[in-house]
Each structure stands twice: as structure tokens, then as C-alpha cells.
LUMLORO-842856 format. One line per 10 residues: number of its first residue (from 1); for each residue x, y, z of C-alpha. Coordinates in Angstrom, 2 decimals. Example, Ala and Ser with C-alpha at 12.3 -4.5 7.8 and 13.67 -1.06 7.14 Angstrom:
1) 12.30 -4.50 7.80 | 13.67 -1.06 7.14
***
This chain:
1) 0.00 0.00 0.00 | 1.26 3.46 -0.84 | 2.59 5.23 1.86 | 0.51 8.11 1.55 | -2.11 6.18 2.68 | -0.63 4.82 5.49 | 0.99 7.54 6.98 | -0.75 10.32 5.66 | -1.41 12.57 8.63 | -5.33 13.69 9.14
11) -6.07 17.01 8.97 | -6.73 18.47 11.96 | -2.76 17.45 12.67 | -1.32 20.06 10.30 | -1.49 23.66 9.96 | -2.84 23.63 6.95 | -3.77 21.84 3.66 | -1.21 23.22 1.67 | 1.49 21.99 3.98 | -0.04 18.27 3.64
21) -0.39 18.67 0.18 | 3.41 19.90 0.06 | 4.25 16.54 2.16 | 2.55 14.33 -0.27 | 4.39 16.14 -3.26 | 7.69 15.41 -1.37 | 7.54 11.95 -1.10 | 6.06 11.46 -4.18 | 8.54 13.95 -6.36 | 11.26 12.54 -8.81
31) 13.14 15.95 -8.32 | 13.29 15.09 -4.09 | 14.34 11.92 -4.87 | 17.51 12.76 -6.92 | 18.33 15.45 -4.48 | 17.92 13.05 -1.53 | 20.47 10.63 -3.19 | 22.76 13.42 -3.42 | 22.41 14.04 -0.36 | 22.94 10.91 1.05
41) 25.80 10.26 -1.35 | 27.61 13.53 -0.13 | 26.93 12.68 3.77 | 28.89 9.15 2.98 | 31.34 11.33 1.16 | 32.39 13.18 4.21 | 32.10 10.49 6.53 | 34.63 8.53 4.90 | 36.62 11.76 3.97 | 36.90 12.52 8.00
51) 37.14 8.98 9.11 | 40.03 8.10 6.89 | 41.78 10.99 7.52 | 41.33 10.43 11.37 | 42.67 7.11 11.04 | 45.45 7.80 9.14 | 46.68 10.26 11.77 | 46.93 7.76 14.40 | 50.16 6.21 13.80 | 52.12 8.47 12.21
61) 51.17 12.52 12.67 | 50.38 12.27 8.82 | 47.39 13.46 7.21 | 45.37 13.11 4.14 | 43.92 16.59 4.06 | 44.35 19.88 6.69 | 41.94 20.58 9.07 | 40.92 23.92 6.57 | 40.36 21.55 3.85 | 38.31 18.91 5.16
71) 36.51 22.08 7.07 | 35.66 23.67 3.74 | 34.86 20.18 2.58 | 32.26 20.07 5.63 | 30.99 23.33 5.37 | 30.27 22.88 1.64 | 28.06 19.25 2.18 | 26.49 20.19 5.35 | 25.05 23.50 5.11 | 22.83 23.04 1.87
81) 22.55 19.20 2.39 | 21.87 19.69 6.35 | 18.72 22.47 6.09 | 17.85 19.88 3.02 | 17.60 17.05 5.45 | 15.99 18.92 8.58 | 13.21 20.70 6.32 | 12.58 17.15 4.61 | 12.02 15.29 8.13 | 9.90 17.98 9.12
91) 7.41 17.92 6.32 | 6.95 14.61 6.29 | 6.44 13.63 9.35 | 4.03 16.42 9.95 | 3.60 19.85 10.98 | 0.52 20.04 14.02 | -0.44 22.91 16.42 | 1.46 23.02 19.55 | -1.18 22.62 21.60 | -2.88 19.37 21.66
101) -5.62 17.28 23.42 | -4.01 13.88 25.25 | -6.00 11.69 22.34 | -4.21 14.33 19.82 | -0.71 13.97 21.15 | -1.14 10.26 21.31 | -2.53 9.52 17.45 | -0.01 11.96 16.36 | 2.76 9.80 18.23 | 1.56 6.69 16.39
111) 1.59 8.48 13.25 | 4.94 9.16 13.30 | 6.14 5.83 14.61 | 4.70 4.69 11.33 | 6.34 6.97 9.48 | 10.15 6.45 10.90 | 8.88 2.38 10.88 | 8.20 3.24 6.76 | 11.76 4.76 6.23 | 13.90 1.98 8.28
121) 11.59 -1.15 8.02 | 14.14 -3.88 7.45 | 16.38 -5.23 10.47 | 19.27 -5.07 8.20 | 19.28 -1.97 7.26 | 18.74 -0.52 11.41 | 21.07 -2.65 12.35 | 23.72 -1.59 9.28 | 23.13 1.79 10.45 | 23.69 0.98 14.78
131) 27.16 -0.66 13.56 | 28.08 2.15 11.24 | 27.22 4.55 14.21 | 29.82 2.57 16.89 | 32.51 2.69 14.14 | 31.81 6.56 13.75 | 31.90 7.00 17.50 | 34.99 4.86 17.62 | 36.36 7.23 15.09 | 35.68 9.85 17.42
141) 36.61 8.43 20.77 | 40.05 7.13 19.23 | 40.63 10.03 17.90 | 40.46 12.27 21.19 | 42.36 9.07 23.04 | 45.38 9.29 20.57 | 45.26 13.26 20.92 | 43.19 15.90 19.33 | 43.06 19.87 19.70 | 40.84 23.02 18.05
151) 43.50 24.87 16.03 | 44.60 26.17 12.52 | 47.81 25.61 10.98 | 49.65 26.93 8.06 | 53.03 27.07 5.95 | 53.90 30.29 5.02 | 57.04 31.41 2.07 | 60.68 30.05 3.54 | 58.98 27.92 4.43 | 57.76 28.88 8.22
161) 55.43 26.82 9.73 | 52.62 28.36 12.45 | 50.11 27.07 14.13 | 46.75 28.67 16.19 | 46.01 27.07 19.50 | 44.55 28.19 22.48 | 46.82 26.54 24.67 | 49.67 28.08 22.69 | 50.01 32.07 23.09 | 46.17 32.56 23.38
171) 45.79 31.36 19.58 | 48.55 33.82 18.44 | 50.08 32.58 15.03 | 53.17 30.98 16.40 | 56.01 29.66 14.71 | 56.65 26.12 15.29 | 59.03 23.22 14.12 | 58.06 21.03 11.14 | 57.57 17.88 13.90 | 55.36 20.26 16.22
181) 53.46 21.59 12.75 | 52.64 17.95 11.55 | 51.34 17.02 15.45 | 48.90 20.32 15.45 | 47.78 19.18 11.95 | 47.11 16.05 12.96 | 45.40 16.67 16.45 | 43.43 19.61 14.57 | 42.09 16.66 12.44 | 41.27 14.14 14.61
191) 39.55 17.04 16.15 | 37.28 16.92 12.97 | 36.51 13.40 13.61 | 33.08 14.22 14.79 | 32.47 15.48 11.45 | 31.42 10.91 11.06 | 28.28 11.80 13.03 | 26.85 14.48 11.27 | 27.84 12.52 7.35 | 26.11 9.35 8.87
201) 23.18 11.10 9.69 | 23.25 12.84 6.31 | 23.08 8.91 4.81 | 20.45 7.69 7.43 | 18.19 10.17 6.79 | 18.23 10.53 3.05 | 18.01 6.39 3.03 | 15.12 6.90 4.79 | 13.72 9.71 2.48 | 14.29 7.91 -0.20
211) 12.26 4.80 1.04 | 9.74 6.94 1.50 | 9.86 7.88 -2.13 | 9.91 4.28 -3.36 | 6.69 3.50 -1.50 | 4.84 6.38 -2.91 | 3.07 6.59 -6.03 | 4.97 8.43 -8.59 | 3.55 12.19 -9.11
***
């Protein structure tokens, strides 16, 4: 059964008709269903950008990109792709005055248990997504074990090498030696580690967009 009909919230449970009408057009839209792929694609992008990079830090003080790049990397997928996401979750799973009778607030919690059960319904895939989660969290937590920081770094003409830290000179550029330069770099990145979370999220919730899509009659 589509899944407009089976989680298609009643009226009275949104603002207005236009905004269930906009929900229906979501799920059911060719256009939100490329973008959601893209979305989801980018997310794993930058999860396995920021894990690898982590990683590779570990043993050696090496890293694949700077803590600017993989920032500028972040900032790039997660702005457009993050609003993308939050609006999308909102939508669909309904928009309903804030205040609400007990019946109200209890039909509206079913509804939306049947919507999140419609976007993750196989075991697989929920428990694909708990295991990806502990690695991303092991990215993080190994990261901070092994040594990570908040800083910039750069190489200017000579070459000089400076790093930013607030534990170093207030976060005055300071010159430092090429060892000290790769360690900032790579505690800056591990640092960035966290950057996992938000990517899986970006692929959890545009897998479960998508899913959505797939159950709903083409528009």
C-alpha cells in the first residue's frame, strides 16, 4: 500500500492543507528523490573523507587533508545538504499545532512511529546503520584518546610553519618546528573526527527519504 495512505497525517494534525499537500508532493517527487540521493551520497562522502583521515593520523602525525580543507569540505556538504535534510524530516512527518488534546498527542505519536517504521523497516538496514554509528563513534573516541586539539595551521614562504592554538600564546600565530606543525595538523584533524556523526546522519536520513519515495506513487 502506498505510503501516503498509510501515513498520511489527518487534517486536523497540520497547519494547513497546503502543507499536507506539500508533504505528499515530497515523497512522491522525482526531483526530491535525486536530491535526496545526493544528499545521502555527499553525507557518505564526508564520513569517509573525515574517518580516513582520522585514522590515518593515528600512527604516524600524517594526514590526508588539513583541518581547513576537510573544514571547507564540511561546510560545503552540510550547510545546503543539512537544512535539506531537517526541512525534509519535518514535512513529512508532519507539521501540528502546539497545543494538543491527550488523544491528539497520542494519534499523532503513532503516526509518526509509522512513518520512521516506513523509512527503516528492514532489520538489516537498522542494524547496518547501529554498527556504522559505533565505528563513527569509535572514530571519534580514538581520535580524542590518541590526541586531538581546536587549532589552525599553516606554511607560510621560507617555508615557516605556524600554528593557532589556544593553549599556545592565546591562539597567536606561532612559529613552530616542522615535527610540532605535523602534530597540530594532525590533532586539529582528529579534532574533525566528529564530522562521522553528522555525514552518517546525512546517509540515514536521506536512506530513509528515499524509502519513502519508493513507496509512494509516482507524481
Amino acid at each position: 500500500m502506498p505510503i501516503s495512505e498509510n501515513t498520511a497525517l489527518p487534517d486536523p494534525f497540520r497547519t494547513t492543507t497546503t502543507l499536507a499537500r506539500l508533504a505528499q508532493w515530497r515523497t512522491g517527487s522525482r526531483i526530491c528523490a535525486a536530491i535526496d540521493v545526493a544528499a545521502g551520497a555527499a553525507g557518505a562522502v564526508l564520513l569517509l573523507v573525515a574517518a580516513g583521515d582520522s585514522l590515518v593520523s593515528w600512527p604516524s602525525n600524517r594526514v590526508l587533508l588539513g583541518h581547513d580543507d576537510l573544514s571547507h569540505i564540511a561546510g560545503a556538504i552540510l550547510i545546503p545538504c543539512w537544512v535539506w535534510l531537517i526541512g525534509s524530516l519535518a514535512l513529512v512527518t508532519g507539521v501540528s499545532p502546539a497545543r494538543r488534546s491527550k488523544t491528539e498527542r497520542a494519534a499523532r505519536r503513532a503516526v509518526e512511529k509509522e512513518i520512521w517504521r516506513a523509512m527503516f523497516p528492514g532489520r538489516r538496514v537498522r542494524i547496518g546503520l547501529g554498527v556504522a554509528a559505533v565505528l563513527c563513534l569509535g572514530v571519534v573516541v580514538g581520535g580524542f584518546v590518541v590526541g586531538g586539539a581546536k587549532g589552525s595551521a599553516r606554511t607560510l614562504p621560507g617555508p615557516s610553519y605556524q600554528v593557532s592554538v589556544q593553549d599556545l600564546n592565546d591562539s597567536a600565530w606561532t612559529d613552530v618546528p616542522r615535527d610540532q606543525y605535523d602534530r597540530w595538523r594532525a590533532e586539529f584533524v582528529r579534532e574533525d573526527g566528529m564530522f562521522t556523526i553528522f555525514g552518517l546522519f546525512l546517509v540515514g536520513g536521506s536512506l530513509g527519504l528515499r524509502r519513502l519515495h519508493r513507496r509512494t506513487p509516482p507524481r
